[in-house]
Every structure is written in C-alpha cells, then in structure tokens.
N, CA, C and O atoms as a DFTB+ gen file, in Angstrom:
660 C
 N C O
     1  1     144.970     229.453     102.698
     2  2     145.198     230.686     103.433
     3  2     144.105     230.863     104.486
     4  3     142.920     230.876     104.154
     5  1     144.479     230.994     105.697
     6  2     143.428     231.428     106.958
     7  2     142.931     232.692     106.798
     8  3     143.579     233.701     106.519
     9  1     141.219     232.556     107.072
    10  2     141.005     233.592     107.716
    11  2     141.834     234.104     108.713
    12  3     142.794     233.491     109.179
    13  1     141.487     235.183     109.034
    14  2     142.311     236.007     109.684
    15  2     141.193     237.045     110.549
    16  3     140.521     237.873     109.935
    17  1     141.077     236.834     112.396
    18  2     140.222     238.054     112.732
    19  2     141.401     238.251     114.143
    20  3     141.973     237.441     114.872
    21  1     141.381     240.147     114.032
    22  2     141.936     240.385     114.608
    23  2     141.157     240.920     115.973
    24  3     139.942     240.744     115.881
    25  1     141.543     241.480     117.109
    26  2     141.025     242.159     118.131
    27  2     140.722     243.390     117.748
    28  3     141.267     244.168     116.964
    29  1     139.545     243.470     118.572
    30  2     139.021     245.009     118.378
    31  2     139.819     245.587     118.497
    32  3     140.676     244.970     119.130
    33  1     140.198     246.807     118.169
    34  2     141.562     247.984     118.439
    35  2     141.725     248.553     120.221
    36  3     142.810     248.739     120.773
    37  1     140.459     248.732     120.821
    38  2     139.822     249.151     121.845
    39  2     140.384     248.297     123.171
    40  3     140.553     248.704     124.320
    41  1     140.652     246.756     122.512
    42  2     140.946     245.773     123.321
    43  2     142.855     246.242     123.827
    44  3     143.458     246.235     124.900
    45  1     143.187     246.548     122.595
    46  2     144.843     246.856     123.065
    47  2     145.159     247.789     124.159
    48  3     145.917     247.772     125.129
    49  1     144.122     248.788     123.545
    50  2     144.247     250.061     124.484
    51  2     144.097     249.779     125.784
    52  3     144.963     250.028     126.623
    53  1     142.996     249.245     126.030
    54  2     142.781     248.713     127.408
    55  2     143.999     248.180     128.071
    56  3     144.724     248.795     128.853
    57  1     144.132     246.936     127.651
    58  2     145.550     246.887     128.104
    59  2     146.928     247.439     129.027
    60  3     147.441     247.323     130.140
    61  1     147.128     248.167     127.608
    62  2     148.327     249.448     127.780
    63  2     147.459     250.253     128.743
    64  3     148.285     250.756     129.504
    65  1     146.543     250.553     129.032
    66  2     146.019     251.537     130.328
    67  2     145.834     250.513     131.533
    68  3     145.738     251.131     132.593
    69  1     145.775     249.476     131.649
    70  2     145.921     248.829     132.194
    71  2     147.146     249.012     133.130
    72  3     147.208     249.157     134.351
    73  1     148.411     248.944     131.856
    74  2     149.587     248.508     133.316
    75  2     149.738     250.195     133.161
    76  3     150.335     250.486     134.198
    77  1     149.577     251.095     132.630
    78  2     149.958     252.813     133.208
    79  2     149.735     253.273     134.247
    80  3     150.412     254.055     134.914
    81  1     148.047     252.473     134.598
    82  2     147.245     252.523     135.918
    83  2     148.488     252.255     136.894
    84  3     148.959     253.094     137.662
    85  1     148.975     250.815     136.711
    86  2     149.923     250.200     137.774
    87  2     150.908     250.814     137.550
    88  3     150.855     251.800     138.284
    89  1     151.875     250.841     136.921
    90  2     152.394     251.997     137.338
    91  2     152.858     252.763     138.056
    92  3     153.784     252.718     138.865
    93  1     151.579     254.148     137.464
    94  2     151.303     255.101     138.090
    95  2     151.236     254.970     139.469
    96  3     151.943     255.612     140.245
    97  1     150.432     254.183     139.778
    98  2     150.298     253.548     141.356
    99  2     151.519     253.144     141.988
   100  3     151.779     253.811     142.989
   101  1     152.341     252.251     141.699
   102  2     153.633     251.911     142.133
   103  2     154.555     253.341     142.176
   104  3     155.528     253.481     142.917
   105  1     154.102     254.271     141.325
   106  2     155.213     255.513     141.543
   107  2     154.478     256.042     142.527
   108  3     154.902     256.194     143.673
   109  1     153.624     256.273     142.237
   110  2     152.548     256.660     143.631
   111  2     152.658     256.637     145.249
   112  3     152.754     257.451     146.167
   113  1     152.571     254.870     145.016
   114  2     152.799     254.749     146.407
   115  2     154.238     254.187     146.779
   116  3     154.338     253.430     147.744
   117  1     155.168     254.483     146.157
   118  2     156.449     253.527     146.590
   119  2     157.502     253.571     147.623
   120  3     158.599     253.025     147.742
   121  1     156.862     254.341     148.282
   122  2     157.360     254.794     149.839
   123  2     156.421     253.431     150.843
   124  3     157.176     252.619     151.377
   125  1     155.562     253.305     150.972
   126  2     154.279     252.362     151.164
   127  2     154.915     251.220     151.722
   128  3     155.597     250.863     150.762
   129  1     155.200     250.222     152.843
   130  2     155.780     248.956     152.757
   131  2     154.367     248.227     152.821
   132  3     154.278     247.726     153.942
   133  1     153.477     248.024     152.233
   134  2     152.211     246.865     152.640
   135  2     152.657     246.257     151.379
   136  3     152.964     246.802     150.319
   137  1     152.627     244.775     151.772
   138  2     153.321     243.565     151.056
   139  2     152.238     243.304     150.205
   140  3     152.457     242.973     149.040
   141  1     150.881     243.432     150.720
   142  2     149.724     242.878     149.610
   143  2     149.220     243.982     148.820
   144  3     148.206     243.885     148.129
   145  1     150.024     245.188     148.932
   146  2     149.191     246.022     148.199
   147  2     150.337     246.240     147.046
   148  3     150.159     247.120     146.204
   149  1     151.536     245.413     147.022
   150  2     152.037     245.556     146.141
   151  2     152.287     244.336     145.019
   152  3     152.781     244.339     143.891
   153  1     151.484     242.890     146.194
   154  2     151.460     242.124     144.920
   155  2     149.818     242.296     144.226
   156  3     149.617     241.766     143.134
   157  1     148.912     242.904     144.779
   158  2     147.662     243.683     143.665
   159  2     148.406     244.255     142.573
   160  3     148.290     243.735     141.464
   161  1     149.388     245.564     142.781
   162  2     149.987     246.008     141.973
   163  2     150.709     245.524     140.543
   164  3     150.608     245.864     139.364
   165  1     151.485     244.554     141.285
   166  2     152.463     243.616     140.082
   167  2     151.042     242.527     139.593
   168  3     151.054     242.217     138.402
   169  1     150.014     242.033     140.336
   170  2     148.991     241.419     139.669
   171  2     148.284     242.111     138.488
   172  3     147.925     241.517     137.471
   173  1     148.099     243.583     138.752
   174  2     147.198     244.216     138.087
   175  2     148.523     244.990     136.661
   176  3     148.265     245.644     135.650
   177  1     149.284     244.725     136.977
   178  2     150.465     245.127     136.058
   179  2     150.197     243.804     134.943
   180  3     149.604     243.957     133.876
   181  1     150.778     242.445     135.440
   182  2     150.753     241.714     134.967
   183  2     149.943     241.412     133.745
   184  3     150.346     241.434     132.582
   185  1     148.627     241.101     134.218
   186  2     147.119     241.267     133.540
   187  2     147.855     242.090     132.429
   188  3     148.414     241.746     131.388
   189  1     147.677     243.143     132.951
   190  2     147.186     244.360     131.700
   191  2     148.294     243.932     130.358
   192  3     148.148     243.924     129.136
   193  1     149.560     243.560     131.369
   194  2     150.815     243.263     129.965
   195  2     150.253     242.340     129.376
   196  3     149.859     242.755     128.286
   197  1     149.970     241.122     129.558
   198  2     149.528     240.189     129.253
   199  2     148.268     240.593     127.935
   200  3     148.407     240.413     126.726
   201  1     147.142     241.140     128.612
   202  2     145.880     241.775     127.570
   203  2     146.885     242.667     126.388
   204  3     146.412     242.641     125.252
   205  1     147.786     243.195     126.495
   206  2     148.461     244.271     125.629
   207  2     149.267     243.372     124.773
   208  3     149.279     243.503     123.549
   209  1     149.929     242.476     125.388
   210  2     151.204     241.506     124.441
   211  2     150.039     240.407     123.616
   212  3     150.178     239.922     122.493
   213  1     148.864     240.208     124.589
   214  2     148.285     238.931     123.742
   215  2     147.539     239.573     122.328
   216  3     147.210     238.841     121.394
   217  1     147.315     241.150     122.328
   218  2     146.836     241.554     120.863
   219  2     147.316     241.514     119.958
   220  3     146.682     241.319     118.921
   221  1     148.413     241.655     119.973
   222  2     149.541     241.751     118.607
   223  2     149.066     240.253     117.704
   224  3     149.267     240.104     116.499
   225  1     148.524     239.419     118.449
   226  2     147.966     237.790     117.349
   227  2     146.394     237.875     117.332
   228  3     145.500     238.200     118.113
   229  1     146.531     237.357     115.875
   230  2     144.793     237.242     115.729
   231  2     144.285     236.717     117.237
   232  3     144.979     236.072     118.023
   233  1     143.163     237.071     117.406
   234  2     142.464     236.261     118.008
   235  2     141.458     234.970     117.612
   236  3     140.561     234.445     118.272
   237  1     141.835     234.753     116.622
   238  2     140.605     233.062     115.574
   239  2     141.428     233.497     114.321
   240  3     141.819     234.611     113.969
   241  1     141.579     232.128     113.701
   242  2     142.405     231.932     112.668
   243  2     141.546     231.310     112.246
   244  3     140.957     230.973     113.273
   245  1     140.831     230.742     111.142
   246  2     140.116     229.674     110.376
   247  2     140.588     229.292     109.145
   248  3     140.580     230.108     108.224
   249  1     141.209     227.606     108.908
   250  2     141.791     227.462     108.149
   251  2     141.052     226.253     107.708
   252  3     140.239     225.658     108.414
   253  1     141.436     225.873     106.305
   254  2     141.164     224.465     105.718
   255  2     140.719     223.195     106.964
   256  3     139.834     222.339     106.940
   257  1     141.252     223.365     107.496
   258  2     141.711     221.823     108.637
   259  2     141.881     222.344     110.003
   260  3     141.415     221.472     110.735
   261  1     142.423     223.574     110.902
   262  2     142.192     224.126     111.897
   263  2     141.718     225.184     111.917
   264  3     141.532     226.032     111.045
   265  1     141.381     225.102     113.630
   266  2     140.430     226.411     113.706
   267  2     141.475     226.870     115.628
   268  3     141.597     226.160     116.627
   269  1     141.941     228.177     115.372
   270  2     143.119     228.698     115.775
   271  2     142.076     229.669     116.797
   272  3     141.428     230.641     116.410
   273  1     142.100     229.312     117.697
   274  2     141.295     230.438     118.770
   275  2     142.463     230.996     120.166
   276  3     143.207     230.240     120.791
   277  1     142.335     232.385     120.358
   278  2     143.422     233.103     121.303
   279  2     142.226     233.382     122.335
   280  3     141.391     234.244     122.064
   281  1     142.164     232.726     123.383
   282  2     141.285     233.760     124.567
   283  2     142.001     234.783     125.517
   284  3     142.851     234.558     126.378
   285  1     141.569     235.677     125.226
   286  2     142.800     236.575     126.212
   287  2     142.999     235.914     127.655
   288  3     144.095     235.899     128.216
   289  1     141.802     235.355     128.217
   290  2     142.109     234.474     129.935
   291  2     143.244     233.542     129.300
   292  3     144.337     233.811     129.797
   293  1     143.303     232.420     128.248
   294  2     144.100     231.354     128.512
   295  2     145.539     232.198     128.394
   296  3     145.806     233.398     128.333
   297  1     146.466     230.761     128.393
   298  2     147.976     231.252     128.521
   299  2     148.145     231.069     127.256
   300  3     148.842     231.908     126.684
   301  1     147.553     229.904     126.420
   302  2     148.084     229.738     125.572
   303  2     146.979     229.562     124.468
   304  3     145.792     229.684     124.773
   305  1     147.342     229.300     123.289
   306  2     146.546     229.459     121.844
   307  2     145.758     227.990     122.578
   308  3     146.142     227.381     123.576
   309  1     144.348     227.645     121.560
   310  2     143.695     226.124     121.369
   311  2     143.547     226.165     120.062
   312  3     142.756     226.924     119.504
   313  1     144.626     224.995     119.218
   314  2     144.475     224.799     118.151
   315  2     143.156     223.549     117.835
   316  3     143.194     222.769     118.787
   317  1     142.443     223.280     117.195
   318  2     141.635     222.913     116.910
   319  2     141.262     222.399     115.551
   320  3     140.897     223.199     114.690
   321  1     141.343     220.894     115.263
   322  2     141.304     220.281     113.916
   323  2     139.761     219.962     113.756
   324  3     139.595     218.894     114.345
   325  1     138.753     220.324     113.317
   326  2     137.756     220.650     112.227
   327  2     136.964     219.076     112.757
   328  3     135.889     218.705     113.227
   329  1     138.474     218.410     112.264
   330  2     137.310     216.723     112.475
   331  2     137.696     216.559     114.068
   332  3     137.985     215.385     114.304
   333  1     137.791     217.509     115.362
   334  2     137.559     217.119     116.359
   335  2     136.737     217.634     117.089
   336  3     136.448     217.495     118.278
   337  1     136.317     218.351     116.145
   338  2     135.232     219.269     116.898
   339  2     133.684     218.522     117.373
   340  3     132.938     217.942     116.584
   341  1     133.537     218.629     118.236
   342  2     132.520     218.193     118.768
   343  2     130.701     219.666     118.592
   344  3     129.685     219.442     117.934
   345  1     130.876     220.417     119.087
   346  2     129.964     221.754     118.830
   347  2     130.069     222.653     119.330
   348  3     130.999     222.902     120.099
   349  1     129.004     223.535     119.002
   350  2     129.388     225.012     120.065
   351  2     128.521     225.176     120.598
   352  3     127.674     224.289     120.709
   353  1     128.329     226.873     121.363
   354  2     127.410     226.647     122.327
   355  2     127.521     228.055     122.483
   356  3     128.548     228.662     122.785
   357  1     126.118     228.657     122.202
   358  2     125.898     230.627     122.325
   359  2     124.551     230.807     122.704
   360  3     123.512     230.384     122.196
   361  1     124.846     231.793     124.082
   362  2     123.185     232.376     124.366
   363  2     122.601     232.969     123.320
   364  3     123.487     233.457     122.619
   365  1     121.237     233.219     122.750
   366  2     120.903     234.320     122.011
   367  2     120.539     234.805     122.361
   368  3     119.484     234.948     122.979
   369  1     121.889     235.626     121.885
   370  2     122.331     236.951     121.272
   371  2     123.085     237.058     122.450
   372  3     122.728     238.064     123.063
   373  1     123.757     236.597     122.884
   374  2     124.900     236.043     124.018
   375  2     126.435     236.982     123.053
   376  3     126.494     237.242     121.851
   377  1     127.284     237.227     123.947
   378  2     128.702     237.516     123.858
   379  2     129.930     236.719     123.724
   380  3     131.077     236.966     123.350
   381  1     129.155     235.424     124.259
   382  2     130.225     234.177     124.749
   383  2     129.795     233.062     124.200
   384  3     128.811     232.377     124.476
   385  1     131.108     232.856     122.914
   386  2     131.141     231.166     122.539
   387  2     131.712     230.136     123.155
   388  3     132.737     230.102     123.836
   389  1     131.160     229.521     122.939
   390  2     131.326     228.040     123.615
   391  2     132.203     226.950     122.613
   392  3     131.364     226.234     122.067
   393  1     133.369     226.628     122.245
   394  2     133.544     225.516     121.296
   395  2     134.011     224.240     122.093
   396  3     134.817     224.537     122.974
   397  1     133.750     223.058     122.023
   398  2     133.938     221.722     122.521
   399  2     134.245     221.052     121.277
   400  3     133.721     221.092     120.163
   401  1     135.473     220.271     121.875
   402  2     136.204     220.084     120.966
   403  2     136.921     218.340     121.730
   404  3     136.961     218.116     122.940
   405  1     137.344     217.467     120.763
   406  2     138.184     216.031     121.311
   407  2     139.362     216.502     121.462
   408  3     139.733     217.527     120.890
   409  1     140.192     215.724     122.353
   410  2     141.809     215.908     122.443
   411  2     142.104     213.927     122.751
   412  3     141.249     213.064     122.949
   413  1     142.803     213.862     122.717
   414  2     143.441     212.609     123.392
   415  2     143.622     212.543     125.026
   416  3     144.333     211.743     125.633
   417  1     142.861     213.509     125.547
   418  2     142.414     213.111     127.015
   419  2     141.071     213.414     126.981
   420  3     140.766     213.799     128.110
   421  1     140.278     213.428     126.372
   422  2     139.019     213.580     125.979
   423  2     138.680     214.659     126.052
   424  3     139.530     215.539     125.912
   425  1     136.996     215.086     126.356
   426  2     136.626     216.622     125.364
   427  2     136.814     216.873     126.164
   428  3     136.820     216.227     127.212
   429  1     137.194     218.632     125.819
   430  2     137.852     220.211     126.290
   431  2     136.865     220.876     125.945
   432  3     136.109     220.285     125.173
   433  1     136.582     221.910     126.234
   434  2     136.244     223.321     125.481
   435  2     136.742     224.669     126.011
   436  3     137.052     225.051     127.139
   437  1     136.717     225.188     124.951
   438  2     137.240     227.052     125.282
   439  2     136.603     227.751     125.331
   440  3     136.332     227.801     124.131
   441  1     135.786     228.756     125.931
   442  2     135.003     229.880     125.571
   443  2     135.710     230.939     124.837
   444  3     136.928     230.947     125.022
   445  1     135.132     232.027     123.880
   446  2     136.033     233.335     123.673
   447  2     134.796     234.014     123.309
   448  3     133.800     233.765     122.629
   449  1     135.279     235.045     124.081
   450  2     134.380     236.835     124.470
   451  2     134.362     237.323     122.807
   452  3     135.368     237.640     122.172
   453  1     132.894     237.295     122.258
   454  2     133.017     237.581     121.154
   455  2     132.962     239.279     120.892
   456  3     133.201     239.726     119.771
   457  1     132.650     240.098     121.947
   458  2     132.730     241.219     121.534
   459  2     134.173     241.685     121.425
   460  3     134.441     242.886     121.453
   461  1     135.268     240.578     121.278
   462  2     136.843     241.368     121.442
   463  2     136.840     241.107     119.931
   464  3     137.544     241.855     119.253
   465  1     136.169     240.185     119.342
   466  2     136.895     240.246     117.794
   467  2     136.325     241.529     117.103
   468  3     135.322     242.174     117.408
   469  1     137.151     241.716     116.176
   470  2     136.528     242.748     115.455
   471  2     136.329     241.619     113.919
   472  3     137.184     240.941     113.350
   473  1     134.933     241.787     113.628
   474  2     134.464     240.934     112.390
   475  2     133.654     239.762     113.010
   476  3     133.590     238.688     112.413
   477  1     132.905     240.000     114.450
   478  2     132.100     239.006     115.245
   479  2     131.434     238.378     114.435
   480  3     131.827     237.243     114.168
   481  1     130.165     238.911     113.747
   482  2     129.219     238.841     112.542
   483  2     129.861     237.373     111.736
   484  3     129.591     236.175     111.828
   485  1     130.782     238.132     110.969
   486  2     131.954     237.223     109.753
   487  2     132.352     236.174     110.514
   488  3     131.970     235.134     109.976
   489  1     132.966     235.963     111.556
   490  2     133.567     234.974     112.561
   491  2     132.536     233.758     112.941
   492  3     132.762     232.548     112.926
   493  1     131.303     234.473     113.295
   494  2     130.137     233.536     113.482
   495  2     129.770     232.446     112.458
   496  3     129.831     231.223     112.341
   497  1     129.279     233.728     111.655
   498  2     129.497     233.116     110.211
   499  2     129.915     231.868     109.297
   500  3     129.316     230.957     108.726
   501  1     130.989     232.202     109.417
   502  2     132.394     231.713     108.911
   503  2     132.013     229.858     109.893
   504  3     131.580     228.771     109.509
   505  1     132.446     230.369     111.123
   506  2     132.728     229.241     111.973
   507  2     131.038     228.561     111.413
   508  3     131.084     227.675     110.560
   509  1     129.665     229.007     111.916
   510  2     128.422     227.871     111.508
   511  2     128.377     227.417     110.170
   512  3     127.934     226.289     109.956
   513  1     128.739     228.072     109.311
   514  2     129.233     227.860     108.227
   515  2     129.821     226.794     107.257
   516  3     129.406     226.469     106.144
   517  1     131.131     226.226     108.114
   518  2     131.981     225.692     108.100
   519  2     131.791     224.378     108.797
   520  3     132.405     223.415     108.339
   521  1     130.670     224.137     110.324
   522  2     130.314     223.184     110.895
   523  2     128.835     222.084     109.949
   524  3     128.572     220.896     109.766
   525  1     128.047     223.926     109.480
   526  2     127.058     222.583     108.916
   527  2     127.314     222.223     108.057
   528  3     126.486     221.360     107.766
   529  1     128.326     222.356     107.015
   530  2     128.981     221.754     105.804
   531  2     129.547     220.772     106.283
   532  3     129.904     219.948     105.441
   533  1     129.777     220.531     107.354
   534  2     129.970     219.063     108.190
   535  2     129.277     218.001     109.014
   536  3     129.620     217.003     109.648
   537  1     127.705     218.900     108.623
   538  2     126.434     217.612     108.939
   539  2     126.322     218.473     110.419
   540  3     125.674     217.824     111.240
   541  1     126.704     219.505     110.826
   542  2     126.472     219.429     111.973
   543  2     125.037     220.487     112.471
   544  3     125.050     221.496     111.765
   545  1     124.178     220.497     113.197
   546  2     122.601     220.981     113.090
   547  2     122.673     222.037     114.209
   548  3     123.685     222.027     114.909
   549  1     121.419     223.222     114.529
   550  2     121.443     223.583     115.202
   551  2     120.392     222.745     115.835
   552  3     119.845     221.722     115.423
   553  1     120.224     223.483     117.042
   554  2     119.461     223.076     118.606
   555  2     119.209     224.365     119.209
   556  3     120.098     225.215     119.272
   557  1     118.110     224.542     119.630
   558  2     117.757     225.666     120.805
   559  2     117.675     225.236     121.772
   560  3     117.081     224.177     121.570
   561  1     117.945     225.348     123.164
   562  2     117.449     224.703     124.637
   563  2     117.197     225.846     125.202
   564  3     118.258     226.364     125.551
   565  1     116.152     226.580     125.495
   566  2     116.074     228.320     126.492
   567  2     116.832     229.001     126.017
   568  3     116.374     228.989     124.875
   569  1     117.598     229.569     125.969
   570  2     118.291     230.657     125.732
   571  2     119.728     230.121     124.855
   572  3     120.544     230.988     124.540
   573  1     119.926     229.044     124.578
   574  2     121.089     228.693     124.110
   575  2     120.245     228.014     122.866
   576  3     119.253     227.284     122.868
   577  1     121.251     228.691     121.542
   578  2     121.530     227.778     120.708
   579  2     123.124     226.724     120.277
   580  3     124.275     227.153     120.360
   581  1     122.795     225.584     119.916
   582  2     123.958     224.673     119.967
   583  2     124.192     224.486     118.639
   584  3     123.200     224.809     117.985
   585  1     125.135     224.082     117.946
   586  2     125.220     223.723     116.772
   587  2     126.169     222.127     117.595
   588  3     127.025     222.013     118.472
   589  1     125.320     221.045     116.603
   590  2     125.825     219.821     117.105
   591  2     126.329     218.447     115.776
   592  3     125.860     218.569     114.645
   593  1     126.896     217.725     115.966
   594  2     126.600     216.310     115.309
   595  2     125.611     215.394     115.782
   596  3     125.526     215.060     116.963
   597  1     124.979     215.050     115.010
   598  2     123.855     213.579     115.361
   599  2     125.028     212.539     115.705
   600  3     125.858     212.140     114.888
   601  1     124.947     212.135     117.186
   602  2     125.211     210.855     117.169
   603  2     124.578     209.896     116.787
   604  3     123.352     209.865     116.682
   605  1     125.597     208.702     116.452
   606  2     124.670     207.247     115.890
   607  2     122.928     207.021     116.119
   608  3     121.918     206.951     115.419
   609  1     123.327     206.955     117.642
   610  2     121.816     206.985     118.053
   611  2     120.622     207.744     117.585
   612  3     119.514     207.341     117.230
   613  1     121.275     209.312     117.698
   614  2     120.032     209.780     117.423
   615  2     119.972     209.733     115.651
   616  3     119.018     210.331     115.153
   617  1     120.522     209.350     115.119
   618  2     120.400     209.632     113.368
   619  2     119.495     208.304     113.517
   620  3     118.427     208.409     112.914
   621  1     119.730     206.809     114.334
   622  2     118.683     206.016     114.041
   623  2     117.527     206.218     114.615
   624  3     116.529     205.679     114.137
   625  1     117.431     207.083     115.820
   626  2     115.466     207.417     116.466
   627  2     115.437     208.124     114.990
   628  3     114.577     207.647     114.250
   629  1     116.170     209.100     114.477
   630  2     115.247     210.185     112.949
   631  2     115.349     209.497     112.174
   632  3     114.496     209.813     111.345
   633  1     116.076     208.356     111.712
   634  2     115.896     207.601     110.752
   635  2     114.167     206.787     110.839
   636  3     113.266     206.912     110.009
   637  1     114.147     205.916     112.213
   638  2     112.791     205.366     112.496
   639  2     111.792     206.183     112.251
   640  3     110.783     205.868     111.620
   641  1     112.062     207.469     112.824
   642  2     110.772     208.247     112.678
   643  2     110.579     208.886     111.543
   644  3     109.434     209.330     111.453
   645  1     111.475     209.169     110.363
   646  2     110.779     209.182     108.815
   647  2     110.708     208.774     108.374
   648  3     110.552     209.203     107.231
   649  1     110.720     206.795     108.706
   650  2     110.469     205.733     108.183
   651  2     108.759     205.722     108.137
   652  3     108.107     205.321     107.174
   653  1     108.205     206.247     109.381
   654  2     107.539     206.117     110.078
   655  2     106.145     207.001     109.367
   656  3     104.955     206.723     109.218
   657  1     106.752     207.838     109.135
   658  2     105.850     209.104     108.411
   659  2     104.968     208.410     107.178
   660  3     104.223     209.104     106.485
C-alpha cells in the first residue's frame, strides 16, 4: 500500500480563484476586440484549471518499488522505480526538490515545490529514508544538500583510503 501525500488544501483554492479571476475578466471586458488580451485571458484561465483539476491526485505516492511524483508545472505524472533513481538535490532549508532519476534515454529529473504537499516533513522523510536504506549518502556542496550513490570509483578511492588508515 502507498504512501499517500496530498496537496495542501490552499493549493486548490488558488486554483479555482485562479480561473474566477479570468472569468470575471472575460465578463468584464467582452465588448473589448484586443486579440492578445484575450489569449492572456484563456492563458490565465487555462493555468488556473489546470492547478484546480491537477489537485484532486496526490501529489507523491511512495510505494514498495515506485515513487509517483505530480508537479503541478508538468503535464503529466513521473513515475519512478526506486532502482532508477539516481539522487536528489535540496537547498538548506530550500522549498525545491530535486529527484534525478534513469529512463531509457538517459537521466531526467523533476523538481516538486515542496511547500504544496501537505506532510512536507513526512515526505522528506519517508523519501531519505527509503534512499539510504539503499546505500545511498548525503553530501553538502554550499547550500545544497545531495543524497547520492557511490559510484564504483569512488567506493574504490574510500575503500584505498581506509585501507590506508
């Protein structure tokens, strides 16, 4: 059974005020013939349906074997199998994850806005959780921490060097 994290509640609303705005505006101005001020309109309509229809699905699913992420920018879900994951990638105390991941056209990654989940904390969690039970380490570089796999290479420089000790 998947975890399960849904969108903040706050996130829907937005949305739905989103296209009311447009709208409102289109009743507004619909006498108006300016051609670009009405594809802003149907743009800014669009969006908002889009942010409103994409809440109704979790936004991160975490399961046995995938890991199910919704970004409200993409069009579509990134399903994600566990053994393709490559790492992630978060400022601290950053808003925005980073996951990199293999496909059969080689690596991808998705970002997702962590202040939309509701259960950020648990989600974090959950997900580092779940990576270092798979050997995988953190890293700091400035402001980013990474959670990664040792490639070959580097497991033999740390191998040499606690040979070494």
């Amino acid at each position: 059974m998947p975890v399960i994290f849904q969108f903040r509640p706050w996130v829907r609303r937005a949305g739905l005020s989103i296209v009311l705005v447009a709208v409102a505006a289109a009743a507004g101005l619909g006498w108006i013939r300016e051609r670009s001020l009405w594809i802003y309109i149907f743009t800014l309509m669009a969006g908002g349906f889009k942010v409103w229809v994409g809440t109704f699905r979790p936004v991160a699913e975490i399961g046995d074997d995938l890991l199910v992420l919704r970004p409200l920018h993409n069009l579509r879900k990134r399903v994600i199998a566990w053994s393709n994951m490559r790492g992630t990638e978060q400022m601290t105390g950053g808003d925005r994850l980073i996951v990199y991941y293999d496909t059969p056209r080689g690596m991808r990654f998705t970002a997702l806005n962590l202040n939309l989940i509701k259960g950020r904390r648990e989600f974090l969690a959950a997900v580092d959780g779940r990576l270092r039970g798979m050997g995988f380490i953190e890293k700091h570089a400035g402001r980013s921490r990474y959670l990664s796999r040792l490639d070959a290479h580097q497991r033999g420089a740390d191998d040499r060097e606690g040979n070494d000790k």
